[in-house]
C-alpha positions in Angstrom: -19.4 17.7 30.6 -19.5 17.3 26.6 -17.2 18.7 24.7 -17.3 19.7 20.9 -13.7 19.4 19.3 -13.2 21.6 16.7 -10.2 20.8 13.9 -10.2 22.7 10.6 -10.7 20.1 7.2 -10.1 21.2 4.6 -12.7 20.0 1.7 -12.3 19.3 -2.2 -15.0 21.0 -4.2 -16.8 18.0 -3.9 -17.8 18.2 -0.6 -15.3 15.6 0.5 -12.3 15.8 2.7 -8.8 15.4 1.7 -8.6 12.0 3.2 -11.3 11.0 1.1 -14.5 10.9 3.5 -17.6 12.6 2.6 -18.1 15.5 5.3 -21.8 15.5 6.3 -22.0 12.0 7.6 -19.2 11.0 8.9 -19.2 14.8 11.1 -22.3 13.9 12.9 -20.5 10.3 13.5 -17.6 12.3 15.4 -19.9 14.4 17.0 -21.6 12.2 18.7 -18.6 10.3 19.7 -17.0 13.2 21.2 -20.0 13.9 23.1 -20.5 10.4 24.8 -17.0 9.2 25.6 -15.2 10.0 28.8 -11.6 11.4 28.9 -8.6 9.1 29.4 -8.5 9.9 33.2 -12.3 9.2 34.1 -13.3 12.9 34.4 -16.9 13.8 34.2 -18.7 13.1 30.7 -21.0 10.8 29.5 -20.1 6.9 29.6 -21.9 5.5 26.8 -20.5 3.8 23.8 -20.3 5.8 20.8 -21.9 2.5 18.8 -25.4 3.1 20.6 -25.6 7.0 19.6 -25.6 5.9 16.2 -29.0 6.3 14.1 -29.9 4.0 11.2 -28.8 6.8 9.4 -25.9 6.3 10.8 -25.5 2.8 10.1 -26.6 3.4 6.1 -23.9 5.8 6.1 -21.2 3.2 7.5 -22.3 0.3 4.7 -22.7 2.7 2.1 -19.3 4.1 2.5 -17.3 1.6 4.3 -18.9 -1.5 2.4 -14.9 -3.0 2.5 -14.6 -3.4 6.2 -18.3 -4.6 6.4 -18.4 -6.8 3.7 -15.5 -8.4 5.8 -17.1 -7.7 9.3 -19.8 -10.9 7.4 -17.2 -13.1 6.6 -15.7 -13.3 9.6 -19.2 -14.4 11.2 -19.6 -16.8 8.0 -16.6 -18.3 8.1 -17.1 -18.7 12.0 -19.9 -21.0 11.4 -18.0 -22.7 9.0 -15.2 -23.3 11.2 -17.3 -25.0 14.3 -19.6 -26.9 11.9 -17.1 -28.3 9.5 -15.9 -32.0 9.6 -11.9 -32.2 10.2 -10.1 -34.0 7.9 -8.8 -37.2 9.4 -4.9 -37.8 10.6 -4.2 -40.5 7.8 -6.2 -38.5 5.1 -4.6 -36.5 2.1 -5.0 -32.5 3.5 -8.2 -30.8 1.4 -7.2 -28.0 -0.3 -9.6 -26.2 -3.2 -7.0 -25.6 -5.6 -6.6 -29.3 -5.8 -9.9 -29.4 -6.7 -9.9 -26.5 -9.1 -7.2 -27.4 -11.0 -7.4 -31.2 -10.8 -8.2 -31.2 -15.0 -5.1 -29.6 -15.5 -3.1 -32.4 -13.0 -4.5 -34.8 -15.1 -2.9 -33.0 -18.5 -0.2 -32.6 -17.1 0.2 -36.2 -16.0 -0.5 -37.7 -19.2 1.6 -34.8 -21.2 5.3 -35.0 -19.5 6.3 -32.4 -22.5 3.8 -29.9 -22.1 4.8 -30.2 -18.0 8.4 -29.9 -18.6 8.0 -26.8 -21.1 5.7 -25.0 -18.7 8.3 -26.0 -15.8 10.8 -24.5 -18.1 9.1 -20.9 -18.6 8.8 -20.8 -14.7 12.2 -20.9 -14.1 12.6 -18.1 -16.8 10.2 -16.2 -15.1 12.2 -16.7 -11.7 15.4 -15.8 -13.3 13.3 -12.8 -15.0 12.2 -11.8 -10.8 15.7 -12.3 -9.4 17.4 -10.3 -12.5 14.7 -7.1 -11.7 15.5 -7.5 -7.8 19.2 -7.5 -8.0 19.4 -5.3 -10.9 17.7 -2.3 -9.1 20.4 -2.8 -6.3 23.6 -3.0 -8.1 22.4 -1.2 -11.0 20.6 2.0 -10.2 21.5 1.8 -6.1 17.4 1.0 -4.8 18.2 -1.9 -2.7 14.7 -2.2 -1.1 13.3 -4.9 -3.1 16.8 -7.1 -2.3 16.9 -6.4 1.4 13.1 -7.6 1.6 14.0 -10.2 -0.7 16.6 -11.2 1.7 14.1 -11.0 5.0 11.5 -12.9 2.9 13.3 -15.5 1.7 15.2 -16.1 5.6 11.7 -16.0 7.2 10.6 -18.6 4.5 13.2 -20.8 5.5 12.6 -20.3 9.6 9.0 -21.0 8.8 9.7 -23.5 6.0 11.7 -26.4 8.1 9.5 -25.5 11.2 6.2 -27.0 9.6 7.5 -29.4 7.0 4.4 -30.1 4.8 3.7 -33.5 2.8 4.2 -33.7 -0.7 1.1 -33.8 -2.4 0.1 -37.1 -3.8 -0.4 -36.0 -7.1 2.8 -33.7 -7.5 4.6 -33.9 -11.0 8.3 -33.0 -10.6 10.6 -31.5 -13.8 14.1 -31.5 -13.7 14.2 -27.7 -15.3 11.7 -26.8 -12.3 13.5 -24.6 -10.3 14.8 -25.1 -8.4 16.4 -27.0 -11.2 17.6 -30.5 -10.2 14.8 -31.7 -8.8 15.8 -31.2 -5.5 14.2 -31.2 -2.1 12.3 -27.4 -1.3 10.2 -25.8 1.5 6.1 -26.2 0.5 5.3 -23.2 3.0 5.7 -20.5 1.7 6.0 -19.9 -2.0 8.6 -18.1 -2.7 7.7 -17.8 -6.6 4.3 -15.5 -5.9 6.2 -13.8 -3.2 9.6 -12.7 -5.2 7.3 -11.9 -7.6 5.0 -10.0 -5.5 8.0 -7.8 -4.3 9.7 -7.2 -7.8 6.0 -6.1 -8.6 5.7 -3.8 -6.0 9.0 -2.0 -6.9 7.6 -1.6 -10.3 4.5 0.4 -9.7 6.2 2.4 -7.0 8.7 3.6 -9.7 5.8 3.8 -12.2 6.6 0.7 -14.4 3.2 0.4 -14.6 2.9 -1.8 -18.0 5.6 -4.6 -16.5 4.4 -4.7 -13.1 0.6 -5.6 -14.9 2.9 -8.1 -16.6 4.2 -9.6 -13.6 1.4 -9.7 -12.2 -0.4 -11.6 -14.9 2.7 -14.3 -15.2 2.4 -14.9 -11.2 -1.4 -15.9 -11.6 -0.6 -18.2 -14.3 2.4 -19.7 -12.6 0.1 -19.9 -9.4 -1.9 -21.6 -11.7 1.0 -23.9 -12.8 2.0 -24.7 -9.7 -1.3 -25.9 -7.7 -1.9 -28.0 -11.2 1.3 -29.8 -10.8 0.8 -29.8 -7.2 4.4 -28.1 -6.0 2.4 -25.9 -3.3 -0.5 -25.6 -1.7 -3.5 -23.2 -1.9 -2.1 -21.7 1.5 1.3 -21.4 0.5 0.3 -19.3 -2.7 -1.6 -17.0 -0.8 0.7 -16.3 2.2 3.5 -15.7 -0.5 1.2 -12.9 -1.6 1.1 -11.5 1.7 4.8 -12.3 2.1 5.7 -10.0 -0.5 3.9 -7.0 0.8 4.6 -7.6 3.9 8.3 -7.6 3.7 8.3 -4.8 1.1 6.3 -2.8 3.5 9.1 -3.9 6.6 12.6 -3.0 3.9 11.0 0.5 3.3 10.6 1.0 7.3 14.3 0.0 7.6 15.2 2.4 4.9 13.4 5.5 6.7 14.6 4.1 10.0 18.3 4.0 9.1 18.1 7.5 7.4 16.6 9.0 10.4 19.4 7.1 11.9 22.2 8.8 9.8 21.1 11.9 8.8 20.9 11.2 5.3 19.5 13.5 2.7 19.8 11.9 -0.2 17.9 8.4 0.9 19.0 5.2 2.1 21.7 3.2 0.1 24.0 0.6 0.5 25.7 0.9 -1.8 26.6 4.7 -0.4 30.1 5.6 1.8 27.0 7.9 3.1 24.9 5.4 4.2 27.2 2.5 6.1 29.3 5.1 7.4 28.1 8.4 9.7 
């Protein structure tokens, strides 16, 4: 037996739910889906997948409106053929990486400039020191410690995941002595924690409505990106896993935070810096 479902929406004067999704289409989408699809325990109902009640309608609807998860729906089968037809790089070969190739003028600057490399070396430390001072600052200063505890988890998982797969040293890798870390001293390729501190600080930023230095940060982190494939100090991969590091471990501090209030009771928010907080 079918069954129609009814929950009350409400709708925006546009004809659009609150959650965004137009109402006509996506309705007749549910409908059908509650119609054709059996209950948890097997009872009577029809069996058939909801995918083959759709109309081309239907399927307009989808691309039209939900062009993000289809446009990625492609590349997974794209980059499936890419996968099983591409030629692996052999054991004794230097790893392929397109941000070699990209940025391979800029190596070659850099090379034969060893000022302009240690000046640029020498604003990226400032710029690390600029993402530390925000982090701790919002801790000890105005009691947020979110960013620092998912500093703290990003930077431990960085080093678990950092001596696990030691990477080569890129051929071509220009050192500085003012690089930090400064000293020229020996650091974890995978992953970076530059784009990922600043990734975090960033995200802090915008949630407290620093819009203007967050788009700052954001613009310094693609040039030091920049900087750092041209001098070769990480990899493609590491740059963009430290941009997934940093939301993804600013996503797990602010589940600890609502965890440990729910834990405690607490009504003004999570702080550790609070008798409140550490003690209940």
């Amino acid at each position: 037996m079918s069954t129609n479902t009814v929950v009350p929406l409400r709708r925006r004067s546009n004809g659009y739910h609150t959650n965004g999704v137009a109402f006509n289409g996506m309705e007749n989408i549910v409908k059908k889906t509650d119609e054709c699809y059996t209950n948890g325990n097997g009872g009577g109902g029809k069996s058939k997948a909801s995918f083959l009640t759709w109309t081309m309608r239907d399927a307009v609807y989808v691309a039209r409106y939900h062009w993000i998860p289809c446009f990625f729906a492609v590349g997974v089968l794209f980059f499936m053929g890419v996968e099983y037809t591409l030629q692996m790089v052999p054991a004794k070969s230097e790893p392929f990486d397109i941000g070699f190739v990209v940025t391979r003028s800029l190596n070659r600057v850099l090379a034969s400039s060893p000022d302009l490399n240690t000046l640029l070396a020498a604003l990226n430390t400032v710029f690390v020191a600029m993402q530390t001072t925000y982090i701790v600052w919002t801790w000890l200063m105005e009691g947020r410690p979110r960013a620092t505890i998912s500093a703290c988890f990003m930077f431990t998982c960085r080093g678990i995941l950092g001596y696990s797969t030691q990477l080569p040293l890129p051929q071509d890798f220009l050192g500085s002595g003012v690089d930090f870390p400064v000293g020229n001293v020996s650091f974890f390729l995978f992953y970076s924690g530059h784009v990922a501190g600043s990734m975090i600080a960033s995200l802090d930023m915008r949630r407290m409505q620093r819009l203007r230095l967050a788009m700052l940060f954001d613009i310094l982190n693609v040039l030091q990106s920049i900087r750092l494939l041209g001098t070769r100090g990480h990899y493609t991969i590491d740059l963009a896993v430290g941009v997934g590091a940093g939301i993804l471990f600013d996503s797990l501090a602010g589940k600890y935070e609502e965890m440990m209030s729910k834990r405690h009771n607490l009504t003004n928010g999570f702080s550790l810096i609070s008798k409140e907080s550490l003690v209940n």
